[in-house]
N, C-alpha and C positions, 0 to 999 in steps of 0.2 A: 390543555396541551402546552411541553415546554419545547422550548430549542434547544439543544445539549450539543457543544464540540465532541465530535469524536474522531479518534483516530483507531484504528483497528490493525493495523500492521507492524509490531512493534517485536522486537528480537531478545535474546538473553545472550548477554556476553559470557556471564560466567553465572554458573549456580551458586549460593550460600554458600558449599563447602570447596569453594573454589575449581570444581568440574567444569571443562571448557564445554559450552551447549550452541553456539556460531561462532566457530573459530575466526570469521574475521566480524566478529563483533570487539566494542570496547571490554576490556573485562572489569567494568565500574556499572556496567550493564545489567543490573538484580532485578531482581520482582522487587524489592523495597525499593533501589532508587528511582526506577521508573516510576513507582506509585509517588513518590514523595515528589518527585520533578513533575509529572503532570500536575499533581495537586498547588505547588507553591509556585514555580515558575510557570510553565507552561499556560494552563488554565483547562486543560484538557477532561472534560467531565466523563465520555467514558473511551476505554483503552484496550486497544485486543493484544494479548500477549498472546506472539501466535508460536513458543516454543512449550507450551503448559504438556507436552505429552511425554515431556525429557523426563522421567521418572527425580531424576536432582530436582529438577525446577515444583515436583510435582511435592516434592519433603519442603520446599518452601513454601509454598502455599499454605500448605496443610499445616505446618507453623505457624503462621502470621494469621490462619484459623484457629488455631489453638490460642494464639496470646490476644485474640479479640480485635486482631488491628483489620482484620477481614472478618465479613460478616456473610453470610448465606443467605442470597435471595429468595424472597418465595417462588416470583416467577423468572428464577435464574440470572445468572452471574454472581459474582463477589463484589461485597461493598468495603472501600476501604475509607476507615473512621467518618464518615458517612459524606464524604468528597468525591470519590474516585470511585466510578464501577471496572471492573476488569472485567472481563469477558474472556475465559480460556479459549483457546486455539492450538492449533496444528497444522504446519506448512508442509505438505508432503509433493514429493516429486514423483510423479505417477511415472508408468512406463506404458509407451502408446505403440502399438505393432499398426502399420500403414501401409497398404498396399501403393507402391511408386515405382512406373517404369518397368512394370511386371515382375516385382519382385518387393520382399516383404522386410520393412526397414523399422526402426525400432528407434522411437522418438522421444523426449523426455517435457514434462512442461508443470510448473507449480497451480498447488492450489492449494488453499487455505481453511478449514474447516474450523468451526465455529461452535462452543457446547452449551448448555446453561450452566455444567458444575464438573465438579474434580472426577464425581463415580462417574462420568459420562467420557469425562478424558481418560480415566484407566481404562474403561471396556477398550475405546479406539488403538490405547497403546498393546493393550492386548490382543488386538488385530493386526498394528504394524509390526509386532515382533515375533509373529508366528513364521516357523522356519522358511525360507524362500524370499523372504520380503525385505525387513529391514536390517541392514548389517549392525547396525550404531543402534538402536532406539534413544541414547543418551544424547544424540548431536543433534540439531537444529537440520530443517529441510534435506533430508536425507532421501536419497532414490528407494526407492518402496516398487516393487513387481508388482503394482496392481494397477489399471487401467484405470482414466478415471468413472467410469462405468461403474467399477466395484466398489473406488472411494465412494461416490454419491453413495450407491446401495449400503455400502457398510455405515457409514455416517446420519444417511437417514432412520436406517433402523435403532442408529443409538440415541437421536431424537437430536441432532445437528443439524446444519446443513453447508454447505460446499460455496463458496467464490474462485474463480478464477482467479490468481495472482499474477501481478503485474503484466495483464495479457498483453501487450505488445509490444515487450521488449525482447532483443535480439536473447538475451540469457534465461532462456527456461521458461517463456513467455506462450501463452494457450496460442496464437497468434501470429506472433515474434518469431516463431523458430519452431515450433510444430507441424500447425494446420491452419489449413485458408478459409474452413467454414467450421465450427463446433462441430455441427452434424458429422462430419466424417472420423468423428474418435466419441459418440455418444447419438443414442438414439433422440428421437422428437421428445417421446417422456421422460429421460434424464435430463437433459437440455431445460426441460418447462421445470424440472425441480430445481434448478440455479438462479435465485431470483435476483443475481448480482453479479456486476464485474467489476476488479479493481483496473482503474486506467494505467495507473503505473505515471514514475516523471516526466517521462517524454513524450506523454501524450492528454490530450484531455478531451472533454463533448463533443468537443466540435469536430475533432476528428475522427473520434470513435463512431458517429456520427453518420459516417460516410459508407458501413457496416450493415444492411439493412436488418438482419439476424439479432442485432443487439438494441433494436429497438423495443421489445416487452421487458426487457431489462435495467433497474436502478445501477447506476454508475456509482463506485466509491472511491476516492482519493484519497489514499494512506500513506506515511510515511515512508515506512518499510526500514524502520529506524534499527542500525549500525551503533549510534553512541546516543548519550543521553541528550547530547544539544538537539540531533537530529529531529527528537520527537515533535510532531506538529508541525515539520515543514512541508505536511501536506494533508487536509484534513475535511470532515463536514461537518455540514450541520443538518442535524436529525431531530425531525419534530414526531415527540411521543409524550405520550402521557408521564411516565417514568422513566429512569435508566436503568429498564435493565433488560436481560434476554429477549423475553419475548415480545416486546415491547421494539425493539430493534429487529428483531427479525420480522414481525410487521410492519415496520418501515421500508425495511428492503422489498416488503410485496409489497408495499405502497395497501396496506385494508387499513380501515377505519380510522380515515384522515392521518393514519401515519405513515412519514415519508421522508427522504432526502431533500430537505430543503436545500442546501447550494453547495458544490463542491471546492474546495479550495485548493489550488498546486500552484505551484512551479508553470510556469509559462515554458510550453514544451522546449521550446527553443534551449532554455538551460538545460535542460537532463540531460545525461553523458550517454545517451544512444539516437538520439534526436536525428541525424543526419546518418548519413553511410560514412565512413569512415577507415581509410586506407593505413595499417600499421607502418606499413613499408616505407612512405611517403610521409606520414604524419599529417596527413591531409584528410579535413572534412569537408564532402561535395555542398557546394551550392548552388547547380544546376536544380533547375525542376524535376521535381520527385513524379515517378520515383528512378530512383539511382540506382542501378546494380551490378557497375563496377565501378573503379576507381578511375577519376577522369584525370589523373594523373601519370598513373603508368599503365592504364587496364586491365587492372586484373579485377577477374571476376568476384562478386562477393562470396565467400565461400566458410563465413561464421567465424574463422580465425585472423588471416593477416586483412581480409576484407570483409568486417560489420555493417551489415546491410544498417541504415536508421529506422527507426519508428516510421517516420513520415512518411520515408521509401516506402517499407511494407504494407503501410495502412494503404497507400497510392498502388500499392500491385497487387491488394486483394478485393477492394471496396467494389461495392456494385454501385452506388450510389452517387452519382458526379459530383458531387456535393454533400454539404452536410444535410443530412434531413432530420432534425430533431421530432420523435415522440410532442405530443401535448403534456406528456409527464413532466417527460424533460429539466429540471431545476436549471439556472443559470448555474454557470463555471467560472470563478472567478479565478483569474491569474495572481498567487498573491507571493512574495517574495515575501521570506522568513527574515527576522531582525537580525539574526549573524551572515546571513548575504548581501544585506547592502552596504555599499561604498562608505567608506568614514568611521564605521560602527565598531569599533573596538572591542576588545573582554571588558574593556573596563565600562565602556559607557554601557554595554550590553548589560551588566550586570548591576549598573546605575539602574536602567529601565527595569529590570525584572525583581530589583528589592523594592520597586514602590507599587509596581501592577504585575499581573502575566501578560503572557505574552500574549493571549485571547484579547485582555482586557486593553492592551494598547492599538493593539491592530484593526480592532472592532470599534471600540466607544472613547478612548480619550480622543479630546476635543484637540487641532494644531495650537493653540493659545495653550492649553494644559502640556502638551510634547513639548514646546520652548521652554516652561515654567521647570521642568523637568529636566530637559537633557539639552537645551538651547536651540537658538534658530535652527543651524545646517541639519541637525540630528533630525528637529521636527518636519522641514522641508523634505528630507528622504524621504520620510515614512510615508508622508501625505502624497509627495511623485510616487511612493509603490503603488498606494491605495488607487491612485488613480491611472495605474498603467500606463505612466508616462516615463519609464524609465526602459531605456535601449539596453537589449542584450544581444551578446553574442551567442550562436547556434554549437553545440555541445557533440560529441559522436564517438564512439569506439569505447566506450570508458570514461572517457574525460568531460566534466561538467562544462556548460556553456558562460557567461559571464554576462555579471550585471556593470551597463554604465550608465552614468547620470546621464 
């Protein structure tokens, strides 16, 4: 058995032939640059590109199969130049019809579906584009008329399976801004077939934690990467035999000693939903959660001028007074990415990442090797993140939270 970094939430700014595929992504955002940044900076060993069903993205692929720089797994995914597994994906925005208040309201919330191979991402986009469903099939996270009932159903039949995306954030979150128990938008046997949640930045174990429902469940921490720096500012590590498909998706069910060995984010505190957060006022609460309205002017949260936070939400649906972690459970480790701390410039950043990745500094260089390298202050940073001793400020409505020394 190995340890492999993975990250699984990763976006397309723009396709090869220049087709926009997450209009607010970078458009420097390819299947190639991703593969070549995880590979040389980053250290990222495998990578879910979860836009693979954009038919543009899928003529890349299928090129970079064709010129050999991608290889085809036996037991699933694409290997590139034998570095990087990719892992194709699909971010779709199901549409959830909810009985509230006696009457029947119509809710929206992401999830991310996962393939071994390309024939398996065409059958799905061949399900999102049938008439009623997807307007775009060529754009990224796109609202799809199906519940996530039908995703599962449809997804497992094509020999996939389904995570929750970023479940509990205020924007499109299973959690966040849907539903207060899974069960109430998917039966017990849909449910057992989700052998994973992604936490998303503003949250991590220990809060999710608090959850009782999402205890038989592996926890995953992904980027949800926007631009190329972004990749790995939130990530695991997964113990499997190989990297590839099926191999990963028995780590997500935790069979045959494969598993989620430790999750790595962002310290909720930073992510830009962490707290409730009032537009009007510019104000994020720091009463004890949960908050739901603004302790500034009052007004109630209501998804637009008042953003309920994470912490809020998770505090107004958990059954659990506390955290009660599974024995599965991995540790969480809070780790700050090397272009978020204090000091750390393009240039020194780019000192650091032409002599290691970013894996290999955050993990194994020694503080005596980080001064030989990039000097005292630089080395001292890293070692204060590694050891969570650096003070942040709490993030909400959109706007990131802040690292201080």
């Amino acid at each position: 058995m190995e340890n492999y970094f993975a990250d699984l939430h990763v976006h397309i700014g723009r396709a090869g032939n220049g087709a926009p595929v997450k209009i607010t992504a970078s458009m420097n955002l390819t299947v190639a640059n991703i593969l070549k940044e995880c590979m040389t900076r980053k250290g990222i060993d495998i990578v879910g590109i979860v836009d693979s069903s954009s038919p543009d993205v899928m003529e890349d692929l299928t090129k970079l199969l064709a010129s050999g720089d991608l290889v085809k797994l036996e037991n699933g995914g694409l290997r590139y130049r034998d570095r990087v597994t990719l892992i194709p994906g699909s971010e779709v925005e199901t549409t959830e019809c909810i009985r509230a208040d006696g009457q029947d309201k119509f809710r929206s919330a992401h999830c991310l579906c996962y393939f071994p191979g390309l024939d398996e991402v065409k059958r799905f986009t061949g399900e999102l584009a049938k008439p009623g469903r997807t307007r775009n099939i060529g754009l990224s996270s796109q609202k799809c008329r199906m519940s996530i009932e039908e995703v599962v159903a449809t997804v497992e039949q094509i020999g996939g399976i389904v995570v929750p995306a970023h479940a509990f954030t205020p924007h499109k979150g299973m959690y966040g801004s849907c539903v207060s128990s899974a069960l109430e938008i998917m039966s017990p046997e849909t449910w057992a077939k989700i052998p994973a949640v992604e936490l998303g930045l503003s949250s991590d174990s220990n809060y999710a934690d608090m959850i009782s429902e999402l205890s038989g469940k592996s926890f995953i921490s992904n980027s949800d990467a926007h631009s190329l720096p972004k990749i790995g500012r939130e990530y695991n590590i997964i113990r499997m035999q190989q990297p590839d498909y099926s191999e990963l998706v028995m780590a997500l069910r935790r069979e045959n000693g494969r598993c989620v060995m430790a999750n790595y984010g962002f310290d909720p505190k930073l992510g830009k939903y962490h707290r409730t957060y009032c537009e009007d006022c510019g104000l994020t609460v720091k009463d004890e959660p949960p908050v739901m309205s603004c302790t500034g002017c009052g007004l109630p949260v209501d998804g637009r001028r008042v953003v309920i936070g994470v912490l809020d939400r998770i505090y107004e649906i958990r059954d659990n007074t506390s955290s009660a972690p599974p024995e599965h459970r991995p540790p969480y480790y809070h780790q700050i990415p090397l272009e978020n701390l204090p000091g750390i410039g393009k240039k020194t950043l780019d000192k650091l990442l032409q002599a290691a990745t970013e894996m290999q500094i955050l993990h194994h260089y020694s503080e005596a090797a980080l001064e030989n390298l990039a000097g005292n202050k630089t080395a001292e940073m890293i070692v204060l993140a590694r050891q969570g001793k650096l003070t942040v400020s709490a993030g909400g409505g959109g706007y990131y939270g802040r690292v201080h020394k």
